[in-house]
Structure formats: structure tokens, C-alpha cells
N, C-alpha and C positions, 0 to 999 in steps of 0.2 A: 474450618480448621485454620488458623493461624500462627505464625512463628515470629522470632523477632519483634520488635518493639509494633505497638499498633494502638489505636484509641478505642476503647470501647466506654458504652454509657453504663451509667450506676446502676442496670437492665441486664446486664451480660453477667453468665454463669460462667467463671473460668473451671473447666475441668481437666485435671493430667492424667495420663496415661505412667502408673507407677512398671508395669513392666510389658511389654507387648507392640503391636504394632500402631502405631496414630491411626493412621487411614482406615485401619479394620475398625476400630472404633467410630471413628466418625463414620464411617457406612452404617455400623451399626444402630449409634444414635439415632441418624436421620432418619432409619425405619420404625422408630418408635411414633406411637399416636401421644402425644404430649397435652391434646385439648382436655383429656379426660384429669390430666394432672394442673390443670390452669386452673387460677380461684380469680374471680370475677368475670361477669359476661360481657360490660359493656367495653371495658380495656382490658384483657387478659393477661397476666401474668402467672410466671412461675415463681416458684420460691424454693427455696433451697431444699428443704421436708424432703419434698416427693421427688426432686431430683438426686437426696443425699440415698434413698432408698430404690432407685432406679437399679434394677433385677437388668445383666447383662451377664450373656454368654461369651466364656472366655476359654476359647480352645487353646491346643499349642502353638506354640509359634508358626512352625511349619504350616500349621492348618491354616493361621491367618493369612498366611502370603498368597497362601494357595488360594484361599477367597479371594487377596485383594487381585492379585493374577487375574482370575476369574472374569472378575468385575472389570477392573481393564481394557481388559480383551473384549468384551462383550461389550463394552465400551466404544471401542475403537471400532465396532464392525455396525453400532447402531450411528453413530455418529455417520460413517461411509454411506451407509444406505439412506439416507440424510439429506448428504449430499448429494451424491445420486437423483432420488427422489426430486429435489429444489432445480437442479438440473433440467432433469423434464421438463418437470413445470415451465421451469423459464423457456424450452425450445417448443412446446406445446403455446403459450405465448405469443411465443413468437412467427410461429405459422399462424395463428389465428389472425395475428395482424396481419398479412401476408395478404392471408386469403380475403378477408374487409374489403383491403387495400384495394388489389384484384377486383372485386366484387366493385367495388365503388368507382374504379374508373375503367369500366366495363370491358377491361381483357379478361375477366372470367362470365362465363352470361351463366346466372343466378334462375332455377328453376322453382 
């Protein structure tokens, strides 16, 4: 999704949103399998056709926000456990070298 002035190649589909909310749309776009709508195999492209004919569900507003709400939040709490996650790791790491270390110059004796 883009706004404001920006470059795109002779490649790019511009599509507008005539009443509702952008973001529910592009969420929605991006869940689409688009390979099925590409004509050639070796460089794929799309073409205007099968994306002027592109079948999207278009609830009330209400209900979009509440999607993109949704999405958001669900967002924010897989990104956390993320971090978290990378966290570990890194303190996990970090004890390993620890214990190498240890091992290697034998304040820990290695069985």
C-alpha cells in the first residue's frame, strides 16, 4: 500500500479503494493466490483482465475496522512473542559460550 507521490515500473497495478477502508483491502488482496491469475511461466506477469475481474468481499465499514483491529492486535502480540522468542535464543547463546568457555579452560571438568 502506498500514498503520496512514489515510483513504480510500467509492472505495477495501481488499484483505489472507491469507498471503505485501504488497509482491509490490502489485507485482503495479499490473501489472494494471484499465480493461478499470471500468464507466462518463465517471467510471470499479471495483466489487467484477471485482476479487473478480481471477486473481493466487501463488508461494512464497521466490520472492516473490526477486521483490521483484529489484525493489528494479533499483530502486535505475534511480533512480542518474536521478540521474546529471539531473546532467548540470544541468552541461550549465550550460556553456551559460557559454558565452551568454562569447559575450555578447565574451571568446568567436562564428563
Amino acid at each position: 500500500m502506498a500514498e503520496g507521490k512514489f515510483r513504480a515500473s510500467n509492472h505495477a497495478h495501481i488499484l483505489s479503494v472507491p469507498e471503505g477502508i485501504k488497509e482491509y483491502f490490502c489485507e485482503n488482496i495479499e490473501l489472494k493466490d494471484f499465480s493461478t491469475l499470471a500468464t507466462c511461466s518463465a517471467q510471470p506477469k499479471l495483466t489487467k483482465e484477471p485482476i479487473a475481474n478480481l471477486e473481493l468481499v466487501v463488508p461494512p465499514i464497521l466490520e472492516q475496522r473490526r477486521i483490521i483491529d483484529f489484525i493489528k492486535k494479533s499483530s502486535e502480540k505475534i511480533d512480542n512473542l518474536k521478540s521474546e522468542f529471539n531473546s532467548q535464543i540470544e541468552k541461550l547463546k549465550e550460556y553456551r559460550q559460557s559454558v565452551i568457555s568454562e569447559a575450555e579452560t578447565e574451571k568446568m571438568k567436562v564428563v
